[in-house]
C-alpha positions in Angstrom: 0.0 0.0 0.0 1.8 3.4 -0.8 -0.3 5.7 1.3 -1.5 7.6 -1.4 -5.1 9.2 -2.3 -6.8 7.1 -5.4 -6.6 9.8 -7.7 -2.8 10.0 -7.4 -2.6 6.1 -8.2 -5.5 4.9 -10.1 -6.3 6.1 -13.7 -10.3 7.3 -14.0 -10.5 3.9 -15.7 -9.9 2.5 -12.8 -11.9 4.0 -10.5 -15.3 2.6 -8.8 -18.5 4.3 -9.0 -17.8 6.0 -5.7 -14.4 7.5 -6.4 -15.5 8.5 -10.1 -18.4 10.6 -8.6 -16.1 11.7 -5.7 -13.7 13.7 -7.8 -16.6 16.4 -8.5 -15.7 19.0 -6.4 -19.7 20.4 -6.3 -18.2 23.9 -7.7 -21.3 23.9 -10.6 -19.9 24.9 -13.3 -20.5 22.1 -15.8 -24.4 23.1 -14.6 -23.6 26.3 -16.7 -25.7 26.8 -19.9 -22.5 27.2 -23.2 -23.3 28.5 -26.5 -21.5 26.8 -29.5 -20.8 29.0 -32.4 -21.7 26.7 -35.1 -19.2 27.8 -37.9 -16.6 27.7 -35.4 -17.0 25.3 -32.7 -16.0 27.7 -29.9 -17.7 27.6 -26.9 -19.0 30.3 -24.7 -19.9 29.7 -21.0 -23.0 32.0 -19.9 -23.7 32.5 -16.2 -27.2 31.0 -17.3 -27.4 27.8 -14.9 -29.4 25.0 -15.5 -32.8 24.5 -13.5 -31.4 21.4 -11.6 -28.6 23.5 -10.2 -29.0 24.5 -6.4 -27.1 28.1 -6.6 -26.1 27.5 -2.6 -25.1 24.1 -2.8 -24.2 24.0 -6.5 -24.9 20.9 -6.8 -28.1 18.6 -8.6 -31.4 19.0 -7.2 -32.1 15.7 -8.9 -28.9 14.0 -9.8 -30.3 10.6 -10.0 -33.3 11.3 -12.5 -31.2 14.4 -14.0 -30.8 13.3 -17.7 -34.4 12.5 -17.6 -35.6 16.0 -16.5 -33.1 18.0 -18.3 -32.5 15.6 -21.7 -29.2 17.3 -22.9 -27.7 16.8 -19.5 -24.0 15.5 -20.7 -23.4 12.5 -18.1 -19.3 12.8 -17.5 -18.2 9.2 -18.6 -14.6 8.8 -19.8 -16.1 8.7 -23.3 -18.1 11.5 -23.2 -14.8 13.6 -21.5 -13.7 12.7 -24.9 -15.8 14.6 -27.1 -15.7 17.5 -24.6 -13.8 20.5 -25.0 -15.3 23.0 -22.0 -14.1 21.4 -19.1 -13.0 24.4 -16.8 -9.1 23.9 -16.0 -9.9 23.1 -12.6 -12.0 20.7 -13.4 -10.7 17.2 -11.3 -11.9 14.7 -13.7 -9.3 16.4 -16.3 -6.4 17.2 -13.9 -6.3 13.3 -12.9 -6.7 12.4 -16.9 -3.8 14.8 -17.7 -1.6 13.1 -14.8 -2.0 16.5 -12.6 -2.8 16.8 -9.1 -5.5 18.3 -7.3 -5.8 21.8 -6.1 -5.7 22.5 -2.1 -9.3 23.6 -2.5 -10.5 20.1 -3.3 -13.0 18.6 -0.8 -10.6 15.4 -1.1 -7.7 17.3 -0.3 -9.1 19.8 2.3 -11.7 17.8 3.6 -14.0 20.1 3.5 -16.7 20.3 0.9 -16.7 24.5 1.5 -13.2 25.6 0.4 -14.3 25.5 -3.3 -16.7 27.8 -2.8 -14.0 29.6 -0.1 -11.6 29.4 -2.8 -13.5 31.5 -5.4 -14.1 28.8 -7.8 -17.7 27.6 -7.6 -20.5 29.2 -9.5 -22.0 30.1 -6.0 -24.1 33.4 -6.3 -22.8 34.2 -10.0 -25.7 32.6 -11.7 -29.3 33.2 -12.8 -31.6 30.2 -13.3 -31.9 29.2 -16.7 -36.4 29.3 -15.8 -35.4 33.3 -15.4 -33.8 33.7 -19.0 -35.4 33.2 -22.4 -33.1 31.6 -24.9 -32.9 34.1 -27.0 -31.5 36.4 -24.1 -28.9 33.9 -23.4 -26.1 35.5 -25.5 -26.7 38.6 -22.6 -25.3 36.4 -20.0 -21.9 35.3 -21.2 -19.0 35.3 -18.7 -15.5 34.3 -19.2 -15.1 33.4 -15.4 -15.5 30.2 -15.5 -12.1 28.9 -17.4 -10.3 31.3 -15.8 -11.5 30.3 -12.5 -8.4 28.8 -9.8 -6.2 30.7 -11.5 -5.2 33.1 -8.5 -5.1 29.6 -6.6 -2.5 27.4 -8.7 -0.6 25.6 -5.5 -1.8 21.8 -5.1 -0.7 19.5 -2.9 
């Protein structure tokens, strides 16, 4: 046994159920509503959050029945992680893919689930319900916040 946490010695393929869902750090910004500029494929986050999202908690309301409520709900699968090009750079799901630790902030490193909102990097009170905004409006809510998020709070462990 070498003492260290599962994300410094398994691979996400090798992870159970538990410690998959455990890297999620509950900051809420995959809950953010992106535009895609279809010519170009970029991606814009908006601070438009989805109607699942608790804006305290910033996590699910529903997580369990989620993709059935809210249809284009993108489950995070190491497929799917694949195919997707707007995870924020502090996301932990990519940091462990791309052999990189986790930040101080982390639940699993600080043990305490509040220091990513402490830290400045959840979505907490940045966001409007998407049940407030009409699509059309949604282009009046971009943000560039969320990749540049953590940035101010580089030093992991």
């Amino acid at each position: 046994m070498t003492g260290l946490p599962y994300w410094k010695t398994k691979t996400l393929a090798e992870m159970t159920d538990a410690e998959w869902e455990g890297l999620c750090d509950g900051c809420g910004l995959c809950c953010l509503n992106k535009l895609e500029d279809w010519e170009t494929g970029a991606i814009a986050f908006t601070s438009v959050a989805c109607k699942l999202l608790d804006g305290t908690s910033c996590r699910c309301k529903d997580y369990d029945n989620r993709q059935s409520i809210v249809p284009d709900c993108i489950r995070l699968t190491l497929e799917s992680m694949e195919e997707i090009s707007w995870l924020p750079p502090t996301c932990a799901y990519q940091l462990v893919a791309d052999g990189d630790d986790l930040y101080w902030w982390h639940p699993l490193v600080s043990g305490d689930p509040e220091t990513v909102h402490q830290a400045g990097i959840s979505v907490r009170g940045r966001t409007v319900s998407e049940e407030d905004v009409a699509v059309e409006d949604f282009e009046d809510y971009l943000v560039e916040w969320p990749l540049t998020v953590g940035q101010d709070s580089d030093e992991r462990r």
